[in-house]
N, C-alpha and C positions, 0 to 999 in steps of 0.2 A: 702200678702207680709210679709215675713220675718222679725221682728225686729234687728235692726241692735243694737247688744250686744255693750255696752259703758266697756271697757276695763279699769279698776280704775288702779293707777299708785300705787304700792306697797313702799309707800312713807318710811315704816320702813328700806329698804335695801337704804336711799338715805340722809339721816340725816349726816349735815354738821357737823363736830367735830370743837367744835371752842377750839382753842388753848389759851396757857394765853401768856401773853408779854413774858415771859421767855425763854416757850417752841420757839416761833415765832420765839425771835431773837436768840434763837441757831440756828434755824433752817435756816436762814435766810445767820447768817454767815457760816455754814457749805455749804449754795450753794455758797456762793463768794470764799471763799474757793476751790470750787474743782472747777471754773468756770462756774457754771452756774447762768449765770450772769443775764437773763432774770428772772429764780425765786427766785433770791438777790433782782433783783429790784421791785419786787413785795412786797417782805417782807418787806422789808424796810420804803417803802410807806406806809404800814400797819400799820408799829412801828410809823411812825411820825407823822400820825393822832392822833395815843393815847398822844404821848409824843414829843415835840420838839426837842429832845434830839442829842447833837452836835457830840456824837460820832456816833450816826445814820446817821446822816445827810451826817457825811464824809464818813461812809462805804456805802452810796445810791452814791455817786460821787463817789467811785470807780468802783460799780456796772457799774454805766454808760462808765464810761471808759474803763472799763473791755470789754462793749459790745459793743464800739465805734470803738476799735483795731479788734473786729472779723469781725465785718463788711467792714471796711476796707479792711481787708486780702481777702474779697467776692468780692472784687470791689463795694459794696454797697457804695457807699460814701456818697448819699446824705442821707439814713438811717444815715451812720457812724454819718454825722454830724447835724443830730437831737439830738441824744445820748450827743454830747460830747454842744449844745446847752443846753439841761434839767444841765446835769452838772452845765455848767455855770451860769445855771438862780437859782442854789443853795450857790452861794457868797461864796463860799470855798477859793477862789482864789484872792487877789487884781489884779492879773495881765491873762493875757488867758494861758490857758495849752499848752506847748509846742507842745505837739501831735496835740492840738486842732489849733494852729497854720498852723500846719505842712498839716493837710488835708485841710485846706483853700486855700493854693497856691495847692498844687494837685489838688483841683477844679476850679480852676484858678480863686480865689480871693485872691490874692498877696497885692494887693493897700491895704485894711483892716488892714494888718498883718504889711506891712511898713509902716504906719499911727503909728499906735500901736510903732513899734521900733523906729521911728524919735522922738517921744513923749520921751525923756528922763526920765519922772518920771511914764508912763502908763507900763513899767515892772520892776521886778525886774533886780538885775545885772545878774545874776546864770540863768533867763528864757532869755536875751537879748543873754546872748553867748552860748545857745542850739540852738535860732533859726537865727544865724548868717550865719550856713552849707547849709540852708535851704536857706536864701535870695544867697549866694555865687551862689548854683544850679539853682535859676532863674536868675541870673546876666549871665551866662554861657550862659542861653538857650537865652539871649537876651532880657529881661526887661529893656527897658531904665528907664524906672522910679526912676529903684534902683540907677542909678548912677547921677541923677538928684536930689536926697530925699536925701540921705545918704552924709555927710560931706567926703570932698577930704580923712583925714587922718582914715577914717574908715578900719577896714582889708580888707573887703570883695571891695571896689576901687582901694586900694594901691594894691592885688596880682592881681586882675581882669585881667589886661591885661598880665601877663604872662600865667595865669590859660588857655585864649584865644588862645594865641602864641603854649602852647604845644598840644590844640585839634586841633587846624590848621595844625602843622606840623603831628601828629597821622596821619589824613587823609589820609596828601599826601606822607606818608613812607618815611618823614626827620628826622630821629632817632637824628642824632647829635642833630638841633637845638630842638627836643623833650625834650631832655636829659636837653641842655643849660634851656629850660623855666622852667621844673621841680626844677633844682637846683635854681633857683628862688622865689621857695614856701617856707615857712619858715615851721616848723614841726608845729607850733601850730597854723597856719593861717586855716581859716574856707576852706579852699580847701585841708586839710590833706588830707583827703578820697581820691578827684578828683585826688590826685600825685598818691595812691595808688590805683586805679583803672588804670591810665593810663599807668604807669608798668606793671600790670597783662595782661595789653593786650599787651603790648608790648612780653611777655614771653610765650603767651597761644601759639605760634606755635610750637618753639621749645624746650620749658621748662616747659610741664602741672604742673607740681611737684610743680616748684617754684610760678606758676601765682598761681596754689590754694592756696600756703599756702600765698600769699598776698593779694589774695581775702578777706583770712578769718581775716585780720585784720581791714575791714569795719564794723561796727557793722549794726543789721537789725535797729536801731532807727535812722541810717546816710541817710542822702538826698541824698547821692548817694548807697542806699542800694537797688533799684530797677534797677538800673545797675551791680549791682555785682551779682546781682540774674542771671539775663542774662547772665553776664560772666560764671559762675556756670555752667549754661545749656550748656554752648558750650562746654565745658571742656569732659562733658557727653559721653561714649559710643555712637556709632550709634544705637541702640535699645534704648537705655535711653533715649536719645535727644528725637528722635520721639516721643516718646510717652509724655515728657516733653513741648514739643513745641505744640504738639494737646493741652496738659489743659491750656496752656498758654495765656493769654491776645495780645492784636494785637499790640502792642509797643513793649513788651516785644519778642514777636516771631519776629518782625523784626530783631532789634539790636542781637538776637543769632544767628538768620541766616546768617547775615551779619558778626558776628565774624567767622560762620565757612566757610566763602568764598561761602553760595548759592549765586546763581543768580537770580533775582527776577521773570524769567519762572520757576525754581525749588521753589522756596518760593510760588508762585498761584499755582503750580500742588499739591503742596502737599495741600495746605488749601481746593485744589478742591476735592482730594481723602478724605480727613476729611469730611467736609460736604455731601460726597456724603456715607461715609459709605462704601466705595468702601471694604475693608477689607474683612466684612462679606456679601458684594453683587456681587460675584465673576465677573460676564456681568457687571457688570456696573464697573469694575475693568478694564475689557476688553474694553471696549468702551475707555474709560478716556487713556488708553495708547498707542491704536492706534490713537485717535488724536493728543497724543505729540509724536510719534514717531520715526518725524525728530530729537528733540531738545534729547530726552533721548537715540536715536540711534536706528535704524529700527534692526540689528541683536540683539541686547540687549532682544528690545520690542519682537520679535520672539520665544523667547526664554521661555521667560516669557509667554506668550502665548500659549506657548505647556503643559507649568506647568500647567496651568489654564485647558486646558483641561484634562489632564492627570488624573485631582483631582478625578472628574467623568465621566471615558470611558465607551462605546463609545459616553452617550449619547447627549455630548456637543459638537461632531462632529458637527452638525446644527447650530450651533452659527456662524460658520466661514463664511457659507452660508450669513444668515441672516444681520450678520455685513459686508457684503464684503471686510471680510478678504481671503486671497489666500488661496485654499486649500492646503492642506497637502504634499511635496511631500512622494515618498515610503520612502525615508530614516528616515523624522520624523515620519511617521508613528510606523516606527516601534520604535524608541524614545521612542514616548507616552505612547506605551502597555510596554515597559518595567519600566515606572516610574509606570503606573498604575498595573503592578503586585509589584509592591517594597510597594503601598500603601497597595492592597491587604494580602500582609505579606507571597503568597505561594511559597515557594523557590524554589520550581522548577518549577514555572511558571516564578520567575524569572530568574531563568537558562536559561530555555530555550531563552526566551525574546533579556539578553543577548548574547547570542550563536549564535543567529539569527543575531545581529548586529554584532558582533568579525567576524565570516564566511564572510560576505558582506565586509570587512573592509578588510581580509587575501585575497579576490577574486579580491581585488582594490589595493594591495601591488605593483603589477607591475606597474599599472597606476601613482602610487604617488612614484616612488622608488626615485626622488629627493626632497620627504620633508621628514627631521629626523625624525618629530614629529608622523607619521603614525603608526610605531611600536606600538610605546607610547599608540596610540590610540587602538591598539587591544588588549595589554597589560590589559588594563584601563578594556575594554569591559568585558575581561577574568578573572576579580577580581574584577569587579563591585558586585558579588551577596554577595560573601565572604565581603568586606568591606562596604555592608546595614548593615550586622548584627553580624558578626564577628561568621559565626555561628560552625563553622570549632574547635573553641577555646570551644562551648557549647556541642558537639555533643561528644560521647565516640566516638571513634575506632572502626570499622567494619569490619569482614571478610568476608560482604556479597558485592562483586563488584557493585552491584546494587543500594546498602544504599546508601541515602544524601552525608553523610561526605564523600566517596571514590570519588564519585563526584564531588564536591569540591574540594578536593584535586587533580583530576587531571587538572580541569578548572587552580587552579593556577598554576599547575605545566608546564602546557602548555602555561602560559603568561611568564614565566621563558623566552621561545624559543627568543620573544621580545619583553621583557624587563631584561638583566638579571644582570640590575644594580638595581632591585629593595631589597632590603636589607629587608626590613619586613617580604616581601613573602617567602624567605629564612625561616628564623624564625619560620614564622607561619607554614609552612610546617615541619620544624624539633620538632617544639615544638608537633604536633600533631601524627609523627609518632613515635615519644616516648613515647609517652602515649600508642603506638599501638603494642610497644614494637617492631615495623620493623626497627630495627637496620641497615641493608642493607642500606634504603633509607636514614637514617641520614646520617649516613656517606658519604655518593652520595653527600649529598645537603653540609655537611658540607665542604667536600672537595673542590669542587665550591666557597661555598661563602670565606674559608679562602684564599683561591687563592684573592678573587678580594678585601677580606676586613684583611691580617693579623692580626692588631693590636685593629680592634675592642673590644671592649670590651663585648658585647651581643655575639656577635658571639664566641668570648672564652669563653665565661660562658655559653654556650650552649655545645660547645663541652667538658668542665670540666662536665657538667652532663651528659653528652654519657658515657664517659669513667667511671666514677663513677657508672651506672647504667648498665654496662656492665662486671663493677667488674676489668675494666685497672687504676690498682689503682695507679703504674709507670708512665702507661701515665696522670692518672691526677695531677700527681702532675707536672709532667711539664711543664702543660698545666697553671698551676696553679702560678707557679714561672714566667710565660710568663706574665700575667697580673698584679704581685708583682711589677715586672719590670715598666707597666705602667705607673699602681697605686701602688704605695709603701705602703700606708697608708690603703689602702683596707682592714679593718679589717675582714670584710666577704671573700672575696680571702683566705685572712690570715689564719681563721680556719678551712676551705676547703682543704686548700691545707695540715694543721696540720691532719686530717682526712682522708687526700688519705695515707701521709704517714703509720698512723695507722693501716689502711685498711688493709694496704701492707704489715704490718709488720706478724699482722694476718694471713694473706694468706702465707706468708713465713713457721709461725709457722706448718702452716697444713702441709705444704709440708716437715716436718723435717727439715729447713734451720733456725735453730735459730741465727747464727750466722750473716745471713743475715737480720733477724726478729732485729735483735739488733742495725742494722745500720740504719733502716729507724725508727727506735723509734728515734734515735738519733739524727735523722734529724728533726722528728717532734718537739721534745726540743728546738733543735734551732728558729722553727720558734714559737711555742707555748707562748702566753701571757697569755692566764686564767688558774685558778685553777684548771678546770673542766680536761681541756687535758692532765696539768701536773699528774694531779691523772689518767686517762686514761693511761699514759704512765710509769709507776710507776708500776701500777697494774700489768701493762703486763709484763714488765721487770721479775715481779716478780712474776710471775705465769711460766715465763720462767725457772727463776731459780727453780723452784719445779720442772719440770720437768724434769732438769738436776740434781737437788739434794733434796731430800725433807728437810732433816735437814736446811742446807741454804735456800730455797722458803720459808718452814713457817715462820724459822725469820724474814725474810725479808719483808712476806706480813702482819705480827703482826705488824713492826714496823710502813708499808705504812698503815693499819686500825687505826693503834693510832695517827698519823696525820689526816685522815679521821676525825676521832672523833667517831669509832667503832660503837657498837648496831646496831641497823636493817640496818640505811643509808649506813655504812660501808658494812654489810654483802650483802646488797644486788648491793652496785657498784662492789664486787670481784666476784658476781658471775653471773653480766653482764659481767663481763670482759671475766670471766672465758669460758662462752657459747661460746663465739666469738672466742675462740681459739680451741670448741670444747670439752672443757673439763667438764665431766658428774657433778653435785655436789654431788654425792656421791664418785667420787674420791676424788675431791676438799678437802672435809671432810677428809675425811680419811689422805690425804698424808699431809694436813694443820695443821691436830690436831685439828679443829674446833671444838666447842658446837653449838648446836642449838641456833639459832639464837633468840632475844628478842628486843624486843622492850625500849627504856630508858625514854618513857613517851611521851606525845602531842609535841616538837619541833622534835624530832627525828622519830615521827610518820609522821610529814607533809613534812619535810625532805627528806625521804625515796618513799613518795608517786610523790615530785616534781622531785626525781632523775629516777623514772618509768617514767615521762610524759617526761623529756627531752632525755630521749634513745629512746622513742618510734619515733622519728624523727630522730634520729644518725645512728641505726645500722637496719639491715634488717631483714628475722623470726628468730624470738627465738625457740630454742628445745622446745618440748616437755617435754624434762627431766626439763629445767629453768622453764617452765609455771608450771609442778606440784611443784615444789620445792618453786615456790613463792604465790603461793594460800595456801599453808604450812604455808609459814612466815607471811600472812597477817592474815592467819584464826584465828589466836588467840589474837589479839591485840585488846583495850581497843578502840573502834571508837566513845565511849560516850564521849571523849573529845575534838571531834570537832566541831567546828561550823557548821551552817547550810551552809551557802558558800561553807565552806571545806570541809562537808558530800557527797556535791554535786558533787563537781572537784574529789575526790575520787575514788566515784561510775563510771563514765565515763573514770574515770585512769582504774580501774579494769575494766570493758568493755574492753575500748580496747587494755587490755593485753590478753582478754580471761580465768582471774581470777575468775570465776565463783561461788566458793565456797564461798571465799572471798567478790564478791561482794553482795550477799546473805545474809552473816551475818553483813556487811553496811547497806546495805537497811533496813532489820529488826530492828537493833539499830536504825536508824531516826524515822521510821513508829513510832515507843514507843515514840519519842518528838513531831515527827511531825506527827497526827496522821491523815491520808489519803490522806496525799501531794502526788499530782499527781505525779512528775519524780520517788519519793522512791516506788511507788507500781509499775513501769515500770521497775525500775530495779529489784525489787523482782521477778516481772513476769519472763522475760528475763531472770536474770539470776538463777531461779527455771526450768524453760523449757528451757534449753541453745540448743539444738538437735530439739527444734519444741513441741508444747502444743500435748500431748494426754491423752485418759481417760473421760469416761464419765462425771466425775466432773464438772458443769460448776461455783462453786463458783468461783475461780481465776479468770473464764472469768467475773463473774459479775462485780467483784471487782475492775477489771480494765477497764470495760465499768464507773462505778463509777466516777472513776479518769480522767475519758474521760469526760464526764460530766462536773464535777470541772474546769478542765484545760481549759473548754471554758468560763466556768461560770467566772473565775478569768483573762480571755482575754491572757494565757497561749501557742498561738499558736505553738508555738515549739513543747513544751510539746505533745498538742491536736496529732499533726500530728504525733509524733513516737507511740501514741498510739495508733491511728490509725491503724499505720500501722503493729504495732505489732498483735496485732488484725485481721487483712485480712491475716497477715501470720500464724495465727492461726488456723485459719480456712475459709480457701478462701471458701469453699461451705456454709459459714453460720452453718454449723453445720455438721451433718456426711454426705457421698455421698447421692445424693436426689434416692430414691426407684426406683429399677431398674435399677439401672445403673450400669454397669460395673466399674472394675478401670479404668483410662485411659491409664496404659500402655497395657492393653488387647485387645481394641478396634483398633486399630491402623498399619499398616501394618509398616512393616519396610520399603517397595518402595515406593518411591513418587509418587501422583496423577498427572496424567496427566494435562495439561492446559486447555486444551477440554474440558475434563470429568469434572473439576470442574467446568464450565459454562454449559455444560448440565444441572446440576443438579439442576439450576435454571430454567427449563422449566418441569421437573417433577413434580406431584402432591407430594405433602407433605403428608402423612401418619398422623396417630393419634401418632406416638412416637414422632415425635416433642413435642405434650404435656410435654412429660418426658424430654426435652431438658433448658425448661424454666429458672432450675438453673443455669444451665452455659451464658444461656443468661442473665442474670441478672449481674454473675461477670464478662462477658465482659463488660458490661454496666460500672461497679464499675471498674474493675481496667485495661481495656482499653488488642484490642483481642490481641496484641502480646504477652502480659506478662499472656495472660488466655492460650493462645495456648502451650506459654511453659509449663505451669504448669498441660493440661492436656496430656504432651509426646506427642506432634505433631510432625512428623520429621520435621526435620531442613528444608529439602526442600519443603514441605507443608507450613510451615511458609514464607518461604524467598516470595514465588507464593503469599500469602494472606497478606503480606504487598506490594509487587507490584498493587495487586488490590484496597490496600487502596490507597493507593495516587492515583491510576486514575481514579477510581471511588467513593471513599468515605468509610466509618468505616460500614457506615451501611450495603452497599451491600456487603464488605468482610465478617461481620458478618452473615450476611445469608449465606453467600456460606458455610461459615466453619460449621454452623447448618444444612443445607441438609446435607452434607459432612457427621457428625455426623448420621444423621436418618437414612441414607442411609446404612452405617456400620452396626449401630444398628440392622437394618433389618438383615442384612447378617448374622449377631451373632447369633441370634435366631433363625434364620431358618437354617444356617448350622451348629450349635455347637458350634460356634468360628472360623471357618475357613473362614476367608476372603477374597474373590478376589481379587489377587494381582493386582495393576492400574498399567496402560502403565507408562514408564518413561518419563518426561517434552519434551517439544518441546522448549527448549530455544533459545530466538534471537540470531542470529550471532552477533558476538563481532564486535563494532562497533569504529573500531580504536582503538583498544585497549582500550575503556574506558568504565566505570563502571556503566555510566548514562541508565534508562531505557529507552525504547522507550515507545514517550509518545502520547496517541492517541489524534488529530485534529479534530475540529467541523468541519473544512472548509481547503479544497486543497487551496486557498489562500496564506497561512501562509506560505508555502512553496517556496514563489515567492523567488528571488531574495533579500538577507537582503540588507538592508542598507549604506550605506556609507556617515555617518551624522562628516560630519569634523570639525566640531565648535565644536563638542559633548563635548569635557575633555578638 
């Protein structure tokens, strides 16, 4: 038999440090200090063995107090009052500590504590009228004692009976004589608190504002400070309360219950869903609400009910069984599958879902044609997928009839038919096909809704952005004066409308009509308040004038640059100006008299760079001729004078002017101060390869893998991701085309494949030239197949067929279809030379009521029944 090894205790790592008195009691009062009152009172205890000492002694009686209050606050009481015991067995006090007082009657030993105060000489004066509030609250609650012990002219006798008078009339909602008993209490009688508790509640129904801020002039050491606590709670939110009333004590959860009008079957339903956990026990959620389901209301609990299953379909079909609840009829049915695709997150499962229900509801329009609200409900049905997730506002603009968004958008445009007083759907529909740039359908929708909404305001500043993005620069500004009118004060109106005029004036110019160019400046004046439009308006005047005369323009535009305050910021507002009127700056030059432009140092530098960021939102492309003309004026300036902030905003100004040269010689300057900061080696990259990275070269690529690096290392995410991306736009195959492969425009027919043929080719053996396919499976993997397909020239109609197949079958199975697709080619390339057999043209679905949605294939003929007509639904 084995000896059984005796294991010695490595006594060196377990050697108690003993401390000196000094260290101890710093250490001691650093935990009373920051509350931790249990290792204070340990210290302490320590010190007063070594030393009797009276200033220990009192900081050990705070300790205990200190931990006497936290227990308390636990509902510990009878711990609390061990604590504030030890206290007292330390003769700190001639008299009992008012707190220690105070949790004696909360434990209902009251007699003790009015012994004590009857005793004229057993407290002080200053503890008698701390715990005066205290006896006042048990006289309230009904101690006779106290009014049997306590002398007739005592406070808390003499208000007693009005204090009684105004809880009595409280009860029975007799405000007057409430009122009459209150004014009764004198302001410094031990029932202050009770007057202002009895107010607060009188206020909490129709005046939450005023009961809180009278709440809050109870303090938490008042006898009536566990009533106000309650008041507090009712005041609360419906999600607050609940969950305030769960941690709450069972006195306390009554009285708040009671202030917000439960009934004492909603005050047991709810203690009963508490303890059952019911929350996170979804069946036992179920159970618990069909037995209240008279008192909570049977359609309510129904309802609720379907949610429950909804959570996880179909599998908690069997519950209903099991509990004999009713089953399902078709109309919730189909309810369910459409919350449980809305949980699911796939939108055109939620389409569909809903579609199903909208059709059953348009099939039952006859049957209900005498209730209003039925519309409403197909309405509802028909913008239920769009307001889950607003996704209409996320999605670009598509000109594939088939894509999401067109979908969408006719789903709402078809709840238009009934509802067409809904005002949003308007909105969201013109805000989206203005992104789509179909000017047609705005105007359709705008015309409509200013019919049924003139004076609105969104709806006018919807169509002042038509007009402005369509270049009716006349009509916006009328459009513009129309909501001035509303809103007079509308500073945004205000500069919108100073900016159609400008537009227009513009537009006048090009057309040879300066004379008319001249009146709508003059209008923009009128309406113009900042500096920015007056100098806009100035400039042009006076770029006019050169036109007409150069002698007169150049004066004129010398005088408008020495208000500007000239050098670069000047040069470069005349010759924003100047583009927008069309005019080259090399005429500008010449007919101005200008010099080349320079810089007057770091204000005029940053000046010049804020007056680029704020055009780049004003005016719409710049020439050609302005972009070289300003990578000119920027190339040569001094950019070691700015800060690393301002190096930053620079860099991203030159960006998105397209200043390339420019931004170049920024990035380089930082890289010298800041040397490998990620954003300054991204714009170096960028803007070094502005046309796309080529060249065998891969140092540049290292160096911004580098930075890529860094930028995660420093939690940089921004950063990270446009390196990223710059990087896969780099070079999407990881490096040069993988061996053997053709370009992708060579490969490729210009006729689209058939629908057929690309599911054949998932029944074909797969060849050994798949092997060679691997790289492109991989950047679909990386940057997902639509955006791989474009980039290796797939036709447009190949692509539209193989995102149809993703949504109804999934990323993977499109992936493979496009990989045979690929091998298949391949083969053909090599065996006939490059000559391809051209594929049949698509078999596309018939147009299904004109709408854009694809047909979407069913596990089960089922689905198809009959939708629903769920009228409680919305």
């Amino acid at each position: 038999m084995a000896k059984k090894v005796k294991r010695r205790a490595n006594r060196s790592n377990h050697k108690t440090v003993k401390l000196s008195a000094k260290a101890r009691e710093q250490k001691a009062n650093e935990d009373l200090d920051a509350g931790r009152y249990r290792d204070a009172i340990t210290g302490f205890k320590e010190l007063l063995k070594q030393e009797p000492r009276p200033d220990w002694r009192k900081a050990l009686g705070d300790a205990y107090a200190g931990r006497a209050r936290e227990l308390a606050a636990k509902e510990m009481l009878k711990e609390a009052l061990v604590m504030w015991n030890n206290r007292a067995s330390l003769g700190l006090d001639e008299s009992m500590h008012p707190d220690h007082a105070a949790l004696l009657m909360r434990i209902g030993e009251a007699d003790l504590v009015l012994t004590l105060f009857a005793d004229g000489d057993a407290l002080a004066s200053a503890d008698r009228e701390q715990l005066r509030p205290l006896l006042a609250a048990q006289a309230i609650a009904g101690n006779d004692r106290i009014e049997s012990t306590l002398a007739d002219d005592d406070p808390i006798l003499r208000h007693l009976n009005a204090a009684r008078t105004a809880l009595t009339a409280y009860c029975s909602g007799d405000d007057e004589t409430l009122k009459a008993a209150l004014a009764e209490i004198p302001f410094r009688s031990p029932y202050r608190d009770w007057v202002q508790l009895l107010k607060a509640l009188q206020q909490i129904a129709d005046r939450p504002k005023e009961a809180s801020a009278t709440l809050a002039r109870i303090g938490d050491d008042s006898a009536f400070a566990p009533l106000r606590r309650a008041a507090e709670m009712a005041l609360l939110p419906d999600d607050a309360f609940l969950e305030a009333i769960t941690k709450a004590g069972e006195q306390t959860l009554h009285f708040a219950c009671a202030i917000r009008g439960w009934p004492p079957e909603r005050i047991s339903l709810h203690q009963e869903l508490n303890q059952a956990d019911a929350e996170k026990k979804p069946r036992v959620l179920l159970r618990l609400l069909q037995r209240h389901r008279t008192e909570l209301g049977k359609d309510w609990v129904r309802r609720q009910v379907l949610r429950l299953l909804a959570a996880d379909f179909p599998r908690r079909l069997d519950w209903l069984r099991a509990e004999g609840i009713d089953a399902l009829k078709p109309e919730e049915l189909y309810l369910v599958h459409a919350w449980a695709a809305e949980k699911e997150g796939d939108p055109w499962e939620q389409m569909d879902q809903w579609n199903r229900i909208a059709k059953h509801l348009i099939a039952s329009a006859e049957a209900n044609a005498n209730d209003p609200l039925h519309p409403i409900r197909i309405a509802t049905a028909l913008r239920a997928t769009e307001m889950n997730g607003n996704l209409l506002q996320k999605l670009n603009p598509s000109d594939d009839p088939e894509d999401l968004d067109r979908a969408l958008a006719a789903q709402l445009q078809q709840s238009l038919e009934y509802d067409p007083d809904h005002r949003d759907t308007y909105l969201n529909l013109i805000s989206y096909y203005r992104r789509g740039k179909r000017f047609k359908e705005v105007r359709r929708l705008l015309t409509a809704a200013s019919l049924r909404w003139p004076k609105d305001m969104q709806i006018l500043g919807a169509a002042l952005d038509t007009a402005l993005d369509t270049g009716a620069f006349k009509k916006a500004a009328g459009i513009a004066r129309q909501m001035l009118d509303i809103d007079t004060i509308n500073t945004s109106v205000r500069e919108r409308l100073v900016d159609a005029h400008i537009a227009h004036g513009r537009k006048q110019v090009k057309q040879g009509r300066s004379d008319l160019a001249r009146k709508e400046l003059a209008s923009a004046a009128d309406w113009a308040r900042g500096g920015h439009a007056q100098e806009q308006i100035d400039l042009i005047s006076g770029l006019i004038t050169l036109l007409e005369d150069d002698s007169k323009g150049a004066s004129e535009l010398s005088n408008t640059l020495a208000r500007i305050g000239g050098g670069l910021t000047g040069r470069i507002a005349l010759a924003l100006a100047a583009d927008g009127l069309g005019i080259t700056q090399t005429k500008l030059q010449a007919q101005a008299k200008l010099t080349k432009p320079s810089c007057l140092g770091r204000d005029d530098l940053v000046a010049a760079l804020s007056r680029l960021r704020t055009d780049i939102e004003h005016v719409g492309n710049k020439s050609k001729n302005l972009i070289n003309w300003l990578d000119g004026a920027f190339s040569n300036v001094v950019w070691a004078q700015l800060e690393r902030a301002e190096m930053e905003a620079a860099c991203d100004t030159l960006r998105r002017y397209g200043l390339h040269k420019s931004r170049k010689s920024a990035a380089k300057t930082a890289l010298k101060r800041w040397k490998g900061e990620p954003i300054f080696e991204l714009h170096l990259f960028e803007a070094s390869y502005p046309n796309g990275f080529e060249g065998p070269n891969r140092k540049p690529i290292s160096v911004l893998e580098n930075a890529l690096s860094r930028a995660h290392q420093e939690g940089d995410t921004r950063t990270a991701i446009r390196i990223q991306q710059a990087l896969e736009k780099a070079h999407p195959f990881g490096g040069f085309p993988p061996r053997g492969f053709p370009s992708p425009s060579s490969i490729f027919p210009d006729d689209p494949l058939d629908e057929d043929d690309i599911f054949d080719l998932l029944s074909g053996e797969m060849d050994d030239e798949m092997d060679e396919l691997h790289h492109i499976e991989e950047l679909i993997r990386l940057i997902g197949i639509e955006r791989a397909a474009e980039m290796l020239g797939v036709p447009a109609e190949i692509r539209r067929e193989l995102k149809r197949i993703k949504r109804q079958h999934g990323e993977n199975a499109a992936t493979q279809i496009l990989l045979a697709f690929l091998a298949v080619n391949l083969s053909d390339f090599d065996d006939n030379d490059g000559n391809l057999p051209l594929p049949n043209k698509p078999r596309r679905n018939a147009s299904r009521s004109g709408r854009g949605k694809p047909k979407r294939t069913k596990g089960s003929d089922h689905d198809n029944d009959d939708a629903p007509d769920h009228m409680s639904l919305f």
